[in-house]
Phi, psi and omega in degrees: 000131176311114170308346179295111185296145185279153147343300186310302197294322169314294190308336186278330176279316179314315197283327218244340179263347153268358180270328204285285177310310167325282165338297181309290196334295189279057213350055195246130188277129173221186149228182179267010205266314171300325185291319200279014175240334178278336187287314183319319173323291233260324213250133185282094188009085159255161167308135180288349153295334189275316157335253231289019117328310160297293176316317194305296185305326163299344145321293211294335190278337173301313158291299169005299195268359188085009185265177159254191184229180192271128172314132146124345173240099182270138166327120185223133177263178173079056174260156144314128182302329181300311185303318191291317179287357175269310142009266181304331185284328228260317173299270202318334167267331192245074203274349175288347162259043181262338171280339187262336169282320176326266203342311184299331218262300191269349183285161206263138174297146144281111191292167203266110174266310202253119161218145157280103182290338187283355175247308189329313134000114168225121177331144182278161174255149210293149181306116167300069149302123193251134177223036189300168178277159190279166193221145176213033172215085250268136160268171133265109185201147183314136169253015186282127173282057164335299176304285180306336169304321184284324211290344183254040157283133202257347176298307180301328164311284191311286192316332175294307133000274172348311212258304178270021179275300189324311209279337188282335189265313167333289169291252228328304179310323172295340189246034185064114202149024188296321182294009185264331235258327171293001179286331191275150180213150194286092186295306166309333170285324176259336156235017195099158207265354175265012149260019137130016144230206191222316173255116178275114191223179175236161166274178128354286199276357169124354206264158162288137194269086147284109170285065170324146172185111250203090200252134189227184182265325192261207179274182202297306184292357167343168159292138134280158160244141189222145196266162168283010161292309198308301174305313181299333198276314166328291202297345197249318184279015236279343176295335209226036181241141168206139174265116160266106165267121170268141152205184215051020204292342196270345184257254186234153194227124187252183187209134173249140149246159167209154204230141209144191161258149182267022176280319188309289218297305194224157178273119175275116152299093207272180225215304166223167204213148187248080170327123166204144194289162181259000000 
C-alpha cells in the first residue's frame, strides 16, 4: 500500500483532531486513545505512530495561523501542503470555532495553591523548526492570532506570576536562604510592566534573580510574545535573566526555565513593525 494519504483519509484525520480539541477547549474529558481507535477504522491501516504523527502536524499548522492546540500532540512541521489546506478549508467551513478559541484565549484562570514544586520542573524544550509550504492561497478565517490573545490575558498572567513568586520563596528557603527569599519582589505588580521583567527574586549567591515569566493554558512549544523592553532588558542583564514558561496551567501547571537573552533563548520572529513618518 502507497504511504500516502488520500483526501479522505486527511480530511478524516483533520475533522477527528478538531473534534478532540473542541472538547479540551471546553474542558469535556475525553481520551485519545478512544478517538485514535475509532479514527483507526476509517483509515487504510495506518499505525497509531502514523496517526498521532498527523495529528502532530495539524499542531504545527494551528500555530502557524495562532489558534490552539491539542495538548499532548507537539508540533512537528515538514508536513504536506494537502494538510495545511485541509486544515485551512475544515476553520473556514466550521467559522463558530473562531467563538470557542476567543473563549480559550479570554477565559479567566484559577489561581494555583497547591504544586510539587519538587516535581514541576521540566526540561527545556529544544527549537522547533518550521520548513512548512509556503500558502499562495487566501481563506476566509479569522486573522486574529488566538495564541497571542491568551498570551494578553491579564488574569492569567498575574496567577502565573503568583505561583512562581511561591515558588522562587520555595527554593530558597529549601536552600536555606530564608533571608534572601524575604527580598523578593513582585515587580510587574508593584511598578508596572515597563521594567523588562516581571519578578526581583535572588541567586544563591545573593545576587539578583530577573525573572520573565510567561504563562499559557497550553502546551510547552507554545510561541511567546516579548515586548523590545523585555528583549533589551534580556540582552544587557543577560548572566541574571532567566525566562520561567508555565504551561498546561489550567490542567496541573508545569514549568521550564531558561537563562539567558531571549534572541539566545528563542528564535525570534518580527511579528509588527511601527511606521513613522519622515
Amino acid at each position: 500500500m502507497s504511504n500516502n494519504w488520500s483526501d479522505f483519509e486527511v480530511n478524516e484525520v483533520v475533522r477527528d483532531y478538531f473534534d478532540m480539541l473542541s472538547k479540551e477547549i471546553k474542558q469535556i474529558n475525553y481520551k485519545k486513545s478512544d478517538h485514535r481507535k475509532e479514527l483507526k477504522r476509517k483509515l487504510q491501516n495506518r499505525s497509531d505512530g502514523s496517526i498521532e504523527f498527523k495529528h502532530q502536524n495539524i499542531s504545527a499548522v494551528l500555530v502557524k495561523f495562532g489558534r490552539p492546540y491539542v495538548i499532548g500532540y507537539k508540533p512537528r512541521s515538514n508536513y504536506q501542503k494537502k494538510l495545511e489546506i485541509a486544515v485551512l478549508d475544515f476553520l473556514e467551513n466550521h467559522q463558530f470555532l473562531d467563538q470557542d478559541f476567543d473563549d480559550f484565549a479570554t477565559r479567566g484562570s484559577t489561581s494555583i495553591d497547591q504544586v510539587d514544586f519538587d516535581k514541576w520542573i521540566r526540561p527545556t524544550p529544544k527549537l522547533l523548526t518550521f520548513e512548512d509550504p509556503s500558502v499562495d492561497y487566501e481563506r476566509k478565517i479569522s486573522k486574529v492570532n488566538f495564541i497571542e490573545k491568551e498570551h494578553l490575558n491579564r488574569q492569567l498572567g498575574e496567577h502565573g506570576e503568583q505561583l512562581v513568586l511561591q515558588y522562587e520563596k520555595w527554593r530558597l528557603i529549601r536552600n536555606y536562604k530564608e533571608s534572601l527569599a524575604d527580598k523578593i519582589e513582585w515587580v510587574s505588580k508593584d511598578y508596572g510592566d515597563g521594567a523588562g521583567f516581571d519578578i526581583l527574586s535572588k541567586n544563591l549567591n545573593g545576587t539578583d534573580r530577573y525573572i520573565e515569566v510567561k504563562t499559557t493554558k497550553l502546551g510547552e512549544y507554545t510561541p511567546i510574545y516579548l515586548t523590545r523592553n523585555e528583549l533589551k532588558f534580556s540582552i544587557e542583564n543577560e548572566s541574571n535573566f532567566h525566562l520561567y514558561r508555565l504551561f498546561e496551567f489550567n490542567k496541573y501547571p508545569k514549568m521550564f526555565t531558561s537563562n539567558g537573552s531571549l534572541d539566545k533563548i528563542c528564535k525570534l520572529e518580527p511579528t509588527n513593525y511601527v511606521g513613522r513618518f519622515k
